[in-house]
N, C-alpha and C positions, 0 to 999 in steps of 0.2 A: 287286080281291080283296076279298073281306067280312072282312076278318079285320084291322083295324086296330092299329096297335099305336101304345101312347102312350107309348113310353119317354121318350124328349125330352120330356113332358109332363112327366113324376113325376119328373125327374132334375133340372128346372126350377125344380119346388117343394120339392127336399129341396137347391137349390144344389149339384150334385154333378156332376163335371167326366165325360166321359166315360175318363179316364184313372183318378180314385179311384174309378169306378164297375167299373173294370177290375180293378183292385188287391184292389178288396174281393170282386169274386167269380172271382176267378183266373180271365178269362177272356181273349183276347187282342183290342186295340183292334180288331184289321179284324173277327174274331168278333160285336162287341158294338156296331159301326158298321152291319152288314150288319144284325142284329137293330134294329137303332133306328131304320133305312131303311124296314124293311119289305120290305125284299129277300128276309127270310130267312124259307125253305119249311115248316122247324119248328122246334122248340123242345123239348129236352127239360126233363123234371117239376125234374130236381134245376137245371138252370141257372134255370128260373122261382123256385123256390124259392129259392134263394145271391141273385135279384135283389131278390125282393120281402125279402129278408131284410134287405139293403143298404139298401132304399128305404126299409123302414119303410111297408111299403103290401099292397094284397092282388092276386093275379092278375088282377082285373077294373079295377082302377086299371091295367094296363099293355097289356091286350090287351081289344077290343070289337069286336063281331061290328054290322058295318053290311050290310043287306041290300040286295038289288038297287034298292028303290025309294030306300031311303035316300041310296046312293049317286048318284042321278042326279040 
């Protein structure tokens, strides 16, 4: 999929457990594990938003588009 997500990256650098990462944007651990995997198909605007709000970061610090060539 081209559509990488770097949450375990930015959650890394702000030291933030996936549990206070849960707490602070009321989301539920299997929710916010599935999202961190990259399992998950979308994402809506306000859960990106309560993330990047947590993280202290901007949508592009969580989510990056690798293309077909990148990827290989």
């Amino acid at each position: 999929m081209p559509i990488i997500v770097n949450l375990d990256v930015m959650m890394a650098k702000r030291k933030m457990s996936l549990n206070e990462l849960s707490e602070k944007v009321d989301l539920t651990l299997s929710n916010l594990s599935i999202l961190k995997t990259g399992k998950a198909k979308a994402i809506r605007f306000s859960t990106l938003e309560a993330i990047c709000r947590a993280l202290d970061c901007q949508p592009g610090d969580i989510l990056e588009y690798r293309g077909e060539k990148e990827n290989n």
